[in-house]
ZAMARGU-4260 file (C-alpha; in steps of 0.2 Angstrom, whole numbers, plus 5000, padded with zeros to 4 digits):
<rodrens>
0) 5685/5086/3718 | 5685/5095/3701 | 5676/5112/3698 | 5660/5103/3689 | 5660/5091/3701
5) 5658/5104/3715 | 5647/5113/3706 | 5636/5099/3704 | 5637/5095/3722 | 5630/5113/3725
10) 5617/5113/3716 | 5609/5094/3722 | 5612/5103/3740 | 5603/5118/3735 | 5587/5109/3728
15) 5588/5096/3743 | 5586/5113/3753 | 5573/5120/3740 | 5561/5104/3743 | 5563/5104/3761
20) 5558/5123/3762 | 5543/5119/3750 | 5541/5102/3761 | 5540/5115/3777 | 5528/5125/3768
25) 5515/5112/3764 | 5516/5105/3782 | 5515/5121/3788 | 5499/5125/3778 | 5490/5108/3782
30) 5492/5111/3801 | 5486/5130/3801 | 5472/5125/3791 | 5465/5106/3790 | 5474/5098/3809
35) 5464/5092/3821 | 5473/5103/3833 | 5479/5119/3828 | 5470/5135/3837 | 5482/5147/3826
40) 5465/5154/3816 | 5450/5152/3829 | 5444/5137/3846 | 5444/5119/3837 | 5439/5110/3854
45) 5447/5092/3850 | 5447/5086/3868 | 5439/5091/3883 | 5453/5092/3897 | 5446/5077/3909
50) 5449/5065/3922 | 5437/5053/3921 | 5438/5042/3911 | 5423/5047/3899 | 5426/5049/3877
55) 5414/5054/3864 | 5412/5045/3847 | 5409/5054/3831 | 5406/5048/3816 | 5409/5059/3798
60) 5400/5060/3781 | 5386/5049/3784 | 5371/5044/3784 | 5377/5028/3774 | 5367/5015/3771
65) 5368/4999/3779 | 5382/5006/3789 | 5378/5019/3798 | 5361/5009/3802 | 5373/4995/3808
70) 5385/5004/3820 | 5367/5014/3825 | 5361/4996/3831 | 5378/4990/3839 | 5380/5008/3849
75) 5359/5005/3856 | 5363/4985/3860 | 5378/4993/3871 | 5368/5009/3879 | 5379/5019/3869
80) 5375/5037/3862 | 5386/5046/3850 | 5388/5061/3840 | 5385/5060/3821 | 5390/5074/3810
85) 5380/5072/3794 | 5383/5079/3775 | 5365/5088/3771 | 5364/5078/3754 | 5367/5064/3762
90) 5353/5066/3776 | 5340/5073/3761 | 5344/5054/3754 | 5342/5045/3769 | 5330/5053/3781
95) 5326/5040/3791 | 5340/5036/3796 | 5344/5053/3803 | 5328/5053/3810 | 5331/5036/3821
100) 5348/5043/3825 | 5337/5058/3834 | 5325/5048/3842 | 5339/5035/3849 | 5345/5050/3858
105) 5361/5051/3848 | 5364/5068/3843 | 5365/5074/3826 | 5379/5088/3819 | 5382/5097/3804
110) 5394/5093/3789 | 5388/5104/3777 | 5378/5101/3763 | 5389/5094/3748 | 5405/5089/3756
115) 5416/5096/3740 | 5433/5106/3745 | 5431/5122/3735 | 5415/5127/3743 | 5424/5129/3760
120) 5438/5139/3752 | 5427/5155/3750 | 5416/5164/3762 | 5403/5163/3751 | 5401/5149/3746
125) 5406/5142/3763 | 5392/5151/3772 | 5378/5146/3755 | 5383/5127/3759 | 5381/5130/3779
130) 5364/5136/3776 | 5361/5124/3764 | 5365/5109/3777 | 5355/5117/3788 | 5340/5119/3777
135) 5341/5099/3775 | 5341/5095/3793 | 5327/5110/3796 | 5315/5097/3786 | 5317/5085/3800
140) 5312/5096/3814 | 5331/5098/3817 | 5342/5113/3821 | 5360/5106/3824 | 5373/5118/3835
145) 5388/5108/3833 | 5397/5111/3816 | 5413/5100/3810 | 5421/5105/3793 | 5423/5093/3779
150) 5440/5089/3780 | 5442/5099/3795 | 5445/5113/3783 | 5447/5131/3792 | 5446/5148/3782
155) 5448/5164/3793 | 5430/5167/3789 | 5424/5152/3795 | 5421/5158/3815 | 5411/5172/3811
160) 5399/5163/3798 | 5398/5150/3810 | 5391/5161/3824 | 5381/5169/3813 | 5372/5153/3810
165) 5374/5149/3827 | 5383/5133/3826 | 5400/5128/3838 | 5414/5123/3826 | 5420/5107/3833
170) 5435/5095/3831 | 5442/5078/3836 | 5456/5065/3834 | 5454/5053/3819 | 5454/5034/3825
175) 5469/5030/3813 | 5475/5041/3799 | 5468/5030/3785 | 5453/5026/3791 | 5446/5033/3775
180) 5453/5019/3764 | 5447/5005/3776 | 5460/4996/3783 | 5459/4979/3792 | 5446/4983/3808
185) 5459/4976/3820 | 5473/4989/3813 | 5458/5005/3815 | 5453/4998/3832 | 5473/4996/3838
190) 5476/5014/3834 | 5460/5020/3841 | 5463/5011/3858 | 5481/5017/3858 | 5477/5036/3857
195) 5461/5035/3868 | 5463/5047/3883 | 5452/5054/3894 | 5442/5068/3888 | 5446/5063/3867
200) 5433/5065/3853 | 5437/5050/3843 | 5432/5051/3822 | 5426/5039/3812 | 5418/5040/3795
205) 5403/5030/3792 | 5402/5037/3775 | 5413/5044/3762 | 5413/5064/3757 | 5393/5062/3758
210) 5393/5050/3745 | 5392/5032/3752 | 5406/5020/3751 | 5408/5001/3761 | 5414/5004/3778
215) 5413/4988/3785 | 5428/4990/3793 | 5423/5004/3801 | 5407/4996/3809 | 5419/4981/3815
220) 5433/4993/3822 | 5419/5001/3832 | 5414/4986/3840 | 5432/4982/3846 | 5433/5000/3853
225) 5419/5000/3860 | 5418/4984/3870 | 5439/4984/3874 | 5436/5004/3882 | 5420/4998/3892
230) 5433/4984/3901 | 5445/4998/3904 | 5432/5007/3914 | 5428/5021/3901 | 5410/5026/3896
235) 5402/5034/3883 | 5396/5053/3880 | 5390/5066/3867 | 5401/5080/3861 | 5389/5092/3868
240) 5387/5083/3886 | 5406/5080/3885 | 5410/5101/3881 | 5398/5108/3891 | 5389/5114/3876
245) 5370/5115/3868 | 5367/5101/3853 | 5354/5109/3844 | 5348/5129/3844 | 5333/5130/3852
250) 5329/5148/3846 | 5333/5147/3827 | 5330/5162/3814 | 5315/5159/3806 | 5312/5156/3791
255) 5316/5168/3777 | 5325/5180/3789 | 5347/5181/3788 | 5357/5171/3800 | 5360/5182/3817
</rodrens>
């Protein structure tokens, strides 16, 4: 080997070690602040540790119309309740869909107010657009306890604004990792069956970032899901019922006074 030839061969090696060091770094990064399952910066329940045979749906970034209406109908023709964490612009468009979600006994979480990613990378803003969320449900008679981040997305801040708008911050397990981009129904609904245990949260979307979006095959998949876990024995819960936790606040500020 001649001497610019080893010389090139050092350098490729030290960029290949470069981009798996930046590589390591960005995975790091995502699973400290946007996995389903990291606890490195506060509790993210994703599962409840079961036995029985028991799971809770979860549906993201809704209400969506007709989708969300259609899964709503499908989960009431099966006896089914589920746990829907709404985008408050979202819910301020379709009111009555929330509102039937309520009454259906399904129970209805928060997911803030504009779903856009800078507003959960600052305090601030992060704790403006929680209060915001809350304000849209507040005109439905509604005080959600169970919070889920857009995206998932954890600052440090986040546990002690969330308590002091008393809302639980929740996880889950996504039903298939590009569930987002709609995928066929039977490819959502043969990675959702596949990492179904007991005690999971599964998530769906039945919107998209708050703003709409066709998710037929998200309605589809959830039929398959639903009807293949029932012949495995499984049934159906809400996240609170299936944590051991309250849905709604029962005793929120009132209005015009600061979160406690």
């Amino acid at each position: 080997m001649t001497s610019r030839t080893g010389a090139r061969a050092r350098a490729v090696h030290r960029l290949g070690l470069a981009a798996a060091g930046a590589g390591g770094l960005i995975g790091g990064a995502y699973w400290l602040v946007m996995s389903p399952y990291s606890q490195v910066l506060g509790p993210f329940p994703y599962r409840a540790a079961s036995t029985e045979r028991v799971v809770a749906l979860t549906f993201d970034d809704g209400p969506n119309e007709p989708y969300t209406s259609q899964i709503a109908d499908f989960l009431d023709q099966r006896g089914v309740t589920a746990t829907f964490f709404q985008v408050g612009r979202a819910v301020v468009r379709h009111p009555d869909v929330t509102a039937r979600l309520a009454a259906s006994g399904h129970v209805i979480g928060h997911h803030g107010y504009a779903h856009q990613f800078s507003r959960y990378l600052r305090p601030r803003t992060l704790a403006a657009d929680m209060q915001q969320g809350l304000d849209a449900f507040a005109d439905l008679g509604l005080r959600p306890a169970l919070y889920r981040p857009p995206w998932l997305l954890r600052i440090p801040a986040l546990w002690g604004i969330s308590r002091r708008h008393r809302l639980q911050v929740i996880s889950g397990e996504f039903c298939h990792p590009l569930e987002v981009f709609q995928p066929a129904a039977d490819r959502i609904a043969r990675h959702t069956l596949a990492k179904t245990r007991p005690g999971s949260i599964l998530i769906f979307h039945d919107g998209f970032d708050g703003r709409g979006g066709n998710r037929a095959s998200t309605v589809d998949a959830v039929k398959i899901v639903v009807d293949r876990l029932i012949s495995r024995g499984y049934r159906f819960t809400t996240v609170d019922h299936l944590l051991d936790l309250p849905a709604y606040d029962t005793d929120p500020p009132q209005a015009g006074s600061p979160p406690r």
